[in-house]
C-alpha positions in Angstrom: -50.9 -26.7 6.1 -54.3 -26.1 6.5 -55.0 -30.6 6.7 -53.0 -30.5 10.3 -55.3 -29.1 12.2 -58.5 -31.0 13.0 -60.2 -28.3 15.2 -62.5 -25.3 13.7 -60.4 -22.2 11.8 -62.0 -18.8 12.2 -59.2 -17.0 10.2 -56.3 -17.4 8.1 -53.9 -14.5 7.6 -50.9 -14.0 5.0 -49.1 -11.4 3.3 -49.3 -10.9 -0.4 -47.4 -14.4 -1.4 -51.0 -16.0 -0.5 -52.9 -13.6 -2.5 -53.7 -16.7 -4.7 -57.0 -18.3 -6.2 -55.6 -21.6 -4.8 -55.4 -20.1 -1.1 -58.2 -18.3 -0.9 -60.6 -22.1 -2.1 -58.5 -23.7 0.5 -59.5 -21.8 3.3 -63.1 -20.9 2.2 -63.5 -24.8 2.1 -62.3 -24.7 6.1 -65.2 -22.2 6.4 -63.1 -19.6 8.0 -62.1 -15.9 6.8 -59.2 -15.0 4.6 -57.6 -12.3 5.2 -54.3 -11.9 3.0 -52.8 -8.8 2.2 -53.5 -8.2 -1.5 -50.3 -7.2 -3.4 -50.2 -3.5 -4.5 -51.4 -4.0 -7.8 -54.9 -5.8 -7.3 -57.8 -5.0 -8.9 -61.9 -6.1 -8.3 -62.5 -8.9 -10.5 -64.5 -8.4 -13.5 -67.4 -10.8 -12.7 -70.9 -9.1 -12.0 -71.8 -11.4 -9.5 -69.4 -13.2 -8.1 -68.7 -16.0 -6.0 -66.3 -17.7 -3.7 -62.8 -16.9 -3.8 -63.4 -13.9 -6.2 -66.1 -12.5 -3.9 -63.9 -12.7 -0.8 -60.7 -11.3 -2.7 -63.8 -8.8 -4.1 -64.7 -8.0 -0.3 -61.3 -7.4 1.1 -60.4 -5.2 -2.0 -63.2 -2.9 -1.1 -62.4 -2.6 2.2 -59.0 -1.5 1.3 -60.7 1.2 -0.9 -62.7 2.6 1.8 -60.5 2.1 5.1 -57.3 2.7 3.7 -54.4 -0.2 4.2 -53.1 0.8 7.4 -56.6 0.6 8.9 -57.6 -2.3 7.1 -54.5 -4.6 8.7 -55.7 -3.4 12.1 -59.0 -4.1 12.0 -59.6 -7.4 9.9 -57.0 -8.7 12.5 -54.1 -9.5 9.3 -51.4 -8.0 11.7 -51.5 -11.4 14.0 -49.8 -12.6 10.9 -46.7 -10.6 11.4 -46.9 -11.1 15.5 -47.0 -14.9 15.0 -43.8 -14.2 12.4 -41.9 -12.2 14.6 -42.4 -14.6 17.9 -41.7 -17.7 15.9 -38.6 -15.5 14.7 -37.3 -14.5 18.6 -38.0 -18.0 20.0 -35.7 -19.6 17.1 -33.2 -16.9 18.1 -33.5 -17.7 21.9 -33.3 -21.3 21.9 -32.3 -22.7 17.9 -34.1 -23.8 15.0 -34.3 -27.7 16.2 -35.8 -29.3 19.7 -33.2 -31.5 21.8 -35.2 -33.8 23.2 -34.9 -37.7 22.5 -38.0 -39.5 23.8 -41.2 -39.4 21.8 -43.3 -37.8 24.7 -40.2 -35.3 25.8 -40.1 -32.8 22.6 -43.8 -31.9 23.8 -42.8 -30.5 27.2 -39.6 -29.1 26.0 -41.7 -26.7 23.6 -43.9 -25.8 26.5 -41.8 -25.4 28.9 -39.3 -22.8 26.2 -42.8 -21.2 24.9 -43.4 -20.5 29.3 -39.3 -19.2 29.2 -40.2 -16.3 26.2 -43.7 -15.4 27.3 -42.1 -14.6 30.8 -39.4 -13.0 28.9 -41.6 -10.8 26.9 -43.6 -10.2 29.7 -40.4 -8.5 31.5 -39.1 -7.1 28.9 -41.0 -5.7 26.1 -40.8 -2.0 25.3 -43.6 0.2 25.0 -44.5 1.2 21.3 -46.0 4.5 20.7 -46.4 4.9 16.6 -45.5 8.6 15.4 -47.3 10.1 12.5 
């Protein structure tokens, strides 16, 4: 997925399916950040000194350690992950899994113009989340 886009990457989040050696080269070879959940039973790799993916996988396991889970989706900015989920969920819920449009240059502004329709929608009518606890 990564090969589609031609312009920089600063970050690539995903939950613990993507906790693999394979993602993590992929997007250190983009230059940008990983930051994918680590599944529950992850452990700092062995290596004294080590490099690559194992030293970013390394990193983000320590900040878990220290910052606790909860405060280290918040902060390292994993949680756009789950926005970018849920959106993509409500606008295939809204307006179906498929574009209408014919034409090669009409799909285009049919996407815009039903991404405009659910921002404006969201805008009037998303509730206010206070978390509890």
């Amino acid at each position: 997925m990564l090969d589609q886009s031609c312009d920089p990457i600063a970050q690539v989040s995903g939950d613990g399916a993507y906790d693999t050696r394979t993602c993590y080269e992929a997007v250190l070879q983009r230059q940008a950040t990983p930051t994918f959940v680590p599944r529950r039973t992850a452990r700092l790799g062995l290596v004294k000194d080590p490099t690559g993916w194992r030293a970013a996988r390394n990193r983000i396991l320590q900040q878990l350690e220290t910052q606790g889970r909860s405060a280290w989706r918040a902060l390292s900015g994993c949680t756009r992950q789950s926005i970018a989920e849920n959106t993509m969920f409500r606008f295939k819920q809204l307006f179906g899994g498929q574009l209408w449009a014919r034409r090669h240059a009409t799909p285009r502004a049919e996407a815009l113009v039903k991404c405009v329709v659910l921002n404006r929608m969201t805008q009037l009518g998303m509730p206010e989340t206070i978390r509890i606890g």
